[in-house]
Structures are given as structure tokens and as C-alpha cells.
Residue frames as qw, qx, qy, qz and C-alpha x, y, z in Angstrom:
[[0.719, 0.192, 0.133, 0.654, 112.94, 74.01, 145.31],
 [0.093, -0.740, -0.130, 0.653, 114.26, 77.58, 145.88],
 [0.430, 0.897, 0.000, -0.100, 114.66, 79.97, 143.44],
 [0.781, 0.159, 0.024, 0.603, 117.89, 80.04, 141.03],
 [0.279, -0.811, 0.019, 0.513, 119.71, 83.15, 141.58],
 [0.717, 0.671, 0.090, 0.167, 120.46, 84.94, 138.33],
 [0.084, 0.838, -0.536, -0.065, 124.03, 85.87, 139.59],
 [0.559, -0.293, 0.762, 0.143, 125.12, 82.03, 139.82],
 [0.805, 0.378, 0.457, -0.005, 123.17, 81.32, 136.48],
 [0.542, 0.800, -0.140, -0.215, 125.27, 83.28, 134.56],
 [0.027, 0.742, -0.648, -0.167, 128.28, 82.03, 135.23],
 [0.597, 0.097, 0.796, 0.023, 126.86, 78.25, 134.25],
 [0.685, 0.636, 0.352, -0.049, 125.89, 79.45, 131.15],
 [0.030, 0.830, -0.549, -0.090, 129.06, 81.27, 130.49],
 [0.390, -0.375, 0.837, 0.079, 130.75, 77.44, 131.59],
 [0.638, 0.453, 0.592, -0.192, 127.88, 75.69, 129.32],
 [0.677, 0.730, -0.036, -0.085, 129.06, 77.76, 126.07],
 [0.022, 0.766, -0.642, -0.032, 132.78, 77.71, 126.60],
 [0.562, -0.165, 0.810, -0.002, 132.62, 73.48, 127.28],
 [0.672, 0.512, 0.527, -0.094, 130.64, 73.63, 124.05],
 [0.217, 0.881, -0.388, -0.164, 133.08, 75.94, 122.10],
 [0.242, -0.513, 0.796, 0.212, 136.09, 74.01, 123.09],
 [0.721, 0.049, 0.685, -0.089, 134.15, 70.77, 121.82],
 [0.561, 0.800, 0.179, -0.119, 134.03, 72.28, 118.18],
 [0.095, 0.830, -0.550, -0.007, 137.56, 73.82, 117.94],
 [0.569, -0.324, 0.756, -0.018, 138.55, 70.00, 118.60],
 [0.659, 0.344, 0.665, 0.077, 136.64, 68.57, 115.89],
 [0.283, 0.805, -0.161, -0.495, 138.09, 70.93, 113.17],
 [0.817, 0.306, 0.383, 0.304, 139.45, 69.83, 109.70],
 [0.119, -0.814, 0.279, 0.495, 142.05, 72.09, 108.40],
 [0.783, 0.242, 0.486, 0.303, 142.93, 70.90, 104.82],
 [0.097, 0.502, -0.312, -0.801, 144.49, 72.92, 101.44],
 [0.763, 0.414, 0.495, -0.033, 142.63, 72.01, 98.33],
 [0.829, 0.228, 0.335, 0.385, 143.90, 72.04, 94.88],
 [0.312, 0.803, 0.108, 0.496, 144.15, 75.78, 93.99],
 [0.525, 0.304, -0.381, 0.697, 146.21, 76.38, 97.13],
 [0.343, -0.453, 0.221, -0.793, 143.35, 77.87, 99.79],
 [0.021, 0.040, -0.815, 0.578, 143.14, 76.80, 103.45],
 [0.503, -0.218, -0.653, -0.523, 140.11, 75.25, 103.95],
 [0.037, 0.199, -0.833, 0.515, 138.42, 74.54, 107.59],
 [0.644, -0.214, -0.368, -0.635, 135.28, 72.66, 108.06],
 [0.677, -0.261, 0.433, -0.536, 133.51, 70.59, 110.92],
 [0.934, 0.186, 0.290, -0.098, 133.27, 67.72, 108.13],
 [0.479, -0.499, 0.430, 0.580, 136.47, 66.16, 106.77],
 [0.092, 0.631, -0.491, -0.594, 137.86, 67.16, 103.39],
 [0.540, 0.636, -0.177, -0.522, 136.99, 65.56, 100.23],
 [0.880, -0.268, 0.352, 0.175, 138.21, 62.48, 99.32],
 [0.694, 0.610, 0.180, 0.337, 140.28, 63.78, 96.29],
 [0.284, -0.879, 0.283, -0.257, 142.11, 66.02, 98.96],
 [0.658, 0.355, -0.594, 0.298, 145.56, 64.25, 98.84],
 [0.708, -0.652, -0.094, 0.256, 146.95, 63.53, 103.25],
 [0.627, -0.109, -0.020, 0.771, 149.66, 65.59, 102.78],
 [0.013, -0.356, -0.072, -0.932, 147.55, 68.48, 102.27],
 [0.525, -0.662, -0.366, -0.391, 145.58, 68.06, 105.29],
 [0.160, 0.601, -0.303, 0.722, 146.80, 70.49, 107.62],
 [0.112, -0.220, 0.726, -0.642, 144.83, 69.63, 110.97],
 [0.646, -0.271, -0.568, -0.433, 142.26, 67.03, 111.79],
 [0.395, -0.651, 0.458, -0.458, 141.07, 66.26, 115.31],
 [0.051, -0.553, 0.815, -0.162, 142.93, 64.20, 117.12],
 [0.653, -0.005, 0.738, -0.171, 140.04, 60.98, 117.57],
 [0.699, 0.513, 0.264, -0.423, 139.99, 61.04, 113.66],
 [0.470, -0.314, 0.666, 0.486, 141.38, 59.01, 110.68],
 [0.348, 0.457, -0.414, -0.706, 141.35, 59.39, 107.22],
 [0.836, 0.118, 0.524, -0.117, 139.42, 55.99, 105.87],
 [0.349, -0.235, 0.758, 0.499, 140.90, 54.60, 102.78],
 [0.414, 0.317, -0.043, -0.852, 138.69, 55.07, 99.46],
 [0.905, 0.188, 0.279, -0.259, 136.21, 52.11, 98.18],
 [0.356, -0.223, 0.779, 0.466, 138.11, 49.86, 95.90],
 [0.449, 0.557, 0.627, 0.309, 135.17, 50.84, 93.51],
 [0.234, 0.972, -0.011, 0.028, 135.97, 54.57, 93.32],
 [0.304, -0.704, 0.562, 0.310, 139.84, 53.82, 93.58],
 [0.486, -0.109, 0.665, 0.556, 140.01, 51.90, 90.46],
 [0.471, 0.774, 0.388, 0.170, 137.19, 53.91, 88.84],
 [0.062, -0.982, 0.088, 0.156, 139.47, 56.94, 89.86],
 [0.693, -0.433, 0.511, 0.267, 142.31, 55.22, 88.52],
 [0.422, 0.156, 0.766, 0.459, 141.63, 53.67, 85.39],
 [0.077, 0.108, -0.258, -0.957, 141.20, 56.34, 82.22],
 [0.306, 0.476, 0.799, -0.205, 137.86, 56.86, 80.84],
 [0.268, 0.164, 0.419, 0.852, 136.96, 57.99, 77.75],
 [0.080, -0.820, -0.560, -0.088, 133.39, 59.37, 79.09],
 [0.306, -0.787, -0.182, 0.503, 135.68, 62.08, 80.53],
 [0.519, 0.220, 0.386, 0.730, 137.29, 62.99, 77.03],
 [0.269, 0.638, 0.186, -0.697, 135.80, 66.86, 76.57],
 [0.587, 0.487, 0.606, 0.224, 134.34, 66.25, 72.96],
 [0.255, 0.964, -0.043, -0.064, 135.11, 69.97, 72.00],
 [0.362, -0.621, 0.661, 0.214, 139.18, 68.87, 72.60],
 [0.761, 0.142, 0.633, -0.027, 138.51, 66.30, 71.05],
 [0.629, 0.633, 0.449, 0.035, 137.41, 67.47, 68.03],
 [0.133, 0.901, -0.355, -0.211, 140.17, 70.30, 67.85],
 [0.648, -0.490, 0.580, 0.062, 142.36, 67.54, 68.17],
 [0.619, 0.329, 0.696, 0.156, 141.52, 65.67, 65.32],
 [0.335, 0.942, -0.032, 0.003, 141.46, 68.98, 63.12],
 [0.064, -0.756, 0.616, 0.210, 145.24, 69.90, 64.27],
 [0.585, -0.209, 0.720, 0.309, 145.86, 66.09, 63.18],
 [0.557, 0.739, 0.379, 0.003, 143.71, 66.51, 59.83],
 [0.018, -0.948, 0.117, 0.296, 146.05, 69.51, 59.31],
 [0.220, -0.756, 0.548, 0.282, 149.31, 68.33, 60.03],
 [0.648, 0.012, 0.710, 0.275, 148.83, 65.45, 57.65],
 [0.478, 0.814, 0.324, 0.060, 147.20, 67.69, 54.90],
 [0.341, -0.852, 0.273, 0.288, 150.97, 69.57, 55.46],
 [0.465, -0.432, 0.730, 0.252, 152.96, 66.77, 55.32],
 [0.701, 0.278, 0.615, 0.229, 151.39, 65.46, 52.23],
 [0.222, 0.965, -0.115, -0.083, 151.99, 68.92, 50.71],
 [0.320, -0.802, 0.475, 0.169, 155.20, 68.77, 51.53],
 [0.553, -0.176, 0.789, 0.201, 155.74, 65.49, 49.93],
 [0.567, 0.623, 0.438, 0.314, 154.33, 66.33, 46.60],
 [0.001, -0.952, 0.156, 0.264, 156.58, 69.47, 46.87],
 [0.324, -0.588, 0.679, 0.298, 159.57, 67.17, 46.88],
 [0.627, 0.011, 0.716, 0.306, 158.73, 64.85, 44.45],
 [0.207, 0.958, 0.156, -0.118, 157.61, 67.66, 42.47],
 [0.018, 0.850, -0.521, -0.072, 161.62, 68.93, 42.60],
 [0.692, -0.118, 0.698, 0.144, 162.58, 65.21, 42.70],
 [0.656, 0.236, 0.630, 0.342, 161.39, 64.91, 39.08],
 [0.320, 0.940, -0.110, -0.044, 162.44, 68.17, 37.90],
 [0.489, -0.655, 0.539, 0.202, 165.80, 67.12, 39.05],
 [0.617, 0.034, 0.771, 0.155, 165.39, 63.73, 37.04],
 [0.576, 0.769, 0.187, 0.205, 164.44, 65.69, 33.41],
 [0.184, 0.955, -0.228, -0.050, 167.09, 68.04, 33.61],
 [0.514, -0.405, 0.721, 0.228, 169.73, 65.19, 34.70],
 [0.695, 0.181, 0.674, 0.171, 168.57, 63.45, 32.04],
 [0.427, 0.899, 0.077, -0.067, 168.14, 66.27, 29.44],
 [0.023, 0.769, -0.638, 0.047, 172.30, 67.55, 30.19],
 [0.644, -0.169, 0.740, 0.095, 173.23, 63.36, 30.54],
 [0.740, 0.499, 0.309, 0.329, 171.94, 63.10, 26.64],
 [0.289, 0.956, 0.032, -0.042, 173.47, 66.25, 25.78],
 [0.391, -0.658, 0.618, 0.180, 176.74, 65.32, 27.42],
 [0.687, -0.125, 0.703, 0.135, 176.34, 61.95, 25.59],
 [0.658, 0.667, 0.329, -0.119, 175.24, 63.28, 22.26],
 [0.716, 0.221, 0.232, 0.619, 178.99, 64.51, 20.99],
 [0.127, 0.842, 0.385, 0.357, 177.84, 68.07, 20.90],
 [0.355, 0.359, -0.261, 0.823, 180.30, 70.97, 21.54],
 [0.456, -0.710, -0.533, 0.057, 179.31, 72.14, 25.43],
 [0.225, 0.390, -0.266, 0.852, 180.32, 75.43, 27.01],
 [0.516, -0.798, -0.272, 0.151, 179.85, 76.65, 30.75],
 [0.146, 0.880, -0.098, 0.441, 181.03, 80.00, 31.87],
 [0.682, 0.120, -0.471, 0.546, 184.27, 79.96, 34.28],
 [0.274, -0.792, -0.362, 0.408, 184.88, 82.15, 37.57],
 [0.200, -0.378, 0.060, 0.902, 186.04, 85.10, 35.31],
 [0.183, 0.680, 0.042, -0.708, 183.24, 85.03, 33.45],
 [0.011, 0.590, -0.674, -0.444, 184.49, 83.55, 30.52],
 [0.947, 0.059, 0.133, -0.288, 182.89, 81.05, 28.43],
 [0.164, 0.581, -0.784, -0.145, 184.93, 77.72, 27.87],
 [0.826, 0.099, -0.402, -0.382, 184.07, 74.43, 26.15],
 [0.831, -0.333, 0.347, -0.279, 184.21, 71.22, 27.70],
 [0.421, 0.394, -0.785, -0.227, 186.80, 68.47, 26.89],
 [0.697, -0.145, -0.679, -0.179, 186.62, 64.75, 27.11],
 [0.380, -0.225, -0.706, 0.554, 187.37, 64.86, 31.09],
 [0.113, -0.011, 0.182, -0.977, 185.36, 67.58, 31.84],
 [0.512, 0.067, -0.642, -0.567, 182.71, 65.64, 29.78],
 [0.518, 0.113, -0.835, 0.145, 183.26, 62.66, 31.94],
 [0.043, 0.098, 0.506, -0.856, 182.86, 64.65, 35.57],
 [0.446, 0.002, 0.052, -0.894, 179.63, 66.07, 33.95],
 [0.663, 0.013, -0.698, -0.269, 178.46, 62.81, 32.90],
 [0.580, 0.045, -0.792, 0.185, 179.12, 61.03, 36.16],
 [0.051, 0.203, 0.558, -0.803, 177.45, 63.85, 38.67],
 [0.592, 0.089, -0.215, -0.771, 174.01, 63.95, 35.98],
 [0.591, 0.007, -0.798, -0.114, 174.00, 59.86, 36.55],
 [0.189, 0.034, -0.710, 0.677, 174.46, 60.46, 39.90],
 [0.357, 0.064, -0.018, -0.932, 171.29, 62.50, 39.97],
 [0.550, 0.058, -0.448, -0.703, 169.64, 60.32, 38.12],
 [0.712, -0.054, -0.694, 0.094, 169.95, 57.60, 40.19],
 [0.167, -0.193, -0.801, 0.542, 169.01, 59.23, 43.12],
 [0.374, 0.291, 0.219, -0.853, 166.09, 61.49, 42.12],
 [0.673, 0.134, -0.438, -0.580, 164.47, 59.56, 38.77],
 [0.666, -0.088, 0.641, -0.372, 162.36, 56.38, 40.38]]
């Protein structure tokens, strides 16, 4: 066998890396992933890597479809994924807002049944015969007759019957 001549070998090895380049640049995966950066890898993309964000794959490859045991595990909720620190705020802010609301509701019935003694305090007084005075818009004090009486009488019932259980 003669000798190789090292001006012909280079330009086979020259053809030898370029046939092997191109063969790579074919088999590329081009994909975005969730936070919006371009991704490019030899191996395809993740399987949580939606097809519409996969930007170039080569051309003898297809995306396979995912097991029907990680597509309904990836489906269907799971409480193993709950973060237990969320959790637990969670339950506080609810703890709260009921410990609020039940304030809130002994506030009103609190004012509910002040309402219902004083209706009922000015309802006897109205009813007791006694001589009643209330002070006018000038100021002025001026006694109550039998219709006036009546009015007062019939907005302290009113009261009473919606604030005294």
C-alpha cells in the first residue's frame, strides 16, 4: 500500500468533520420553556414543555404522546402537592376572618339590644301619661301632644319589633 499523502488527508478530514457537523445541526431541539428562554439541546424538551412552544425539532422526529399514567397523574389534583406552610397560613387568614366576623356580630347585637332598652324605655314613657318635651329646629323646647305622642309611639314599636328578639 503506498503511503497517504498528508496534502489529500487533510482535506478528508476537513469532509469527515463537516459530514459530522451537519449531522448534529439536524438533530437539534429548539424549544422555549416556562420562564420564556430559548432552549436548544441534542435531546428533546421535557415533557411538561407544551408543542406550541417547541420552536424547532429535526425533521425525522415526533413528539410521543405522554403515558396515560403520568397524564392522569398530571391531571388529577393531589393533595401531596399542597405546600404545608400555605397551608397553614391559610387556615390562620380563615381562623381570622371568622374571629372578625363573630366580632362583628356581637358588635351588632350589642347595638341591637341597646336599641331594644331605649325603644322600650321612651315606648313606656310615651305610654305612661307623662308630660314629654323634645327641643324643635330653633332650639326651643316644646311638649308633645296626643299626635305627636302617637308618631313617637309607633316609630319606638317599630324599633322594637325589629331590634328586641
Amino acid at each position: 500500500m503506498p503511503p497517504v499523502r498528508p496534502s489529500l488527508l487533510r482535506p478528508l478530514v476537513l469532509a469527515a468533520c463537516l459530514l459530522a457537523f451537519v449531522g448534529t445541526v439536524q438533530a437539534q431541539w429548539i424549544w422555549r420553556d416556562r420562564n420564556g428562554q430559548i432552549t436548544a439541546s441534542d435531546l428533546p424538551p421535557p415533557r411538561e414543555v407544551a408543542d406550541k412552544d417547541i420552536i424547532q425539532r429535526p425533521s425525522s422526529a415526533r413528539r410521543l404522546p405522554p403515558p396515560p399514567a403520568a397524564a392522569s397523574a398530571a391531571s388529577a389534583p393531589t393533595a401531596a402537592k399542597v405546600d404545608p406552610v400555605l397551608e397553614q397560613r391559610r387556615r390562620a387568614a380563615e381562623q381570622e376572618q371568622q374571629s372578625r366576623l363573630k366580632v362583628e356580630q356581637e358588635r351588632v347585637a350589642q347595638a341591637r339590644a341597646e336599641n331594644c332598652r331605649r325603644a322600650k324605655a321612651q315606648l313606656a314613657g310615651l305610654q305612661s301619661g307623662q308630660r314629654i318635651a323634645r327641643l324643635n329646629e330653633k332650639g326651643e323646647r316644646e311638649f308633645l301632644d296626643d299626635k305627636g305622642r302617637a308618631e313617637e309611639s309607633r316609630r319606638a314599636e317599630g324599633i322594637i319589633a325589629s331590634d328586641c328578639d
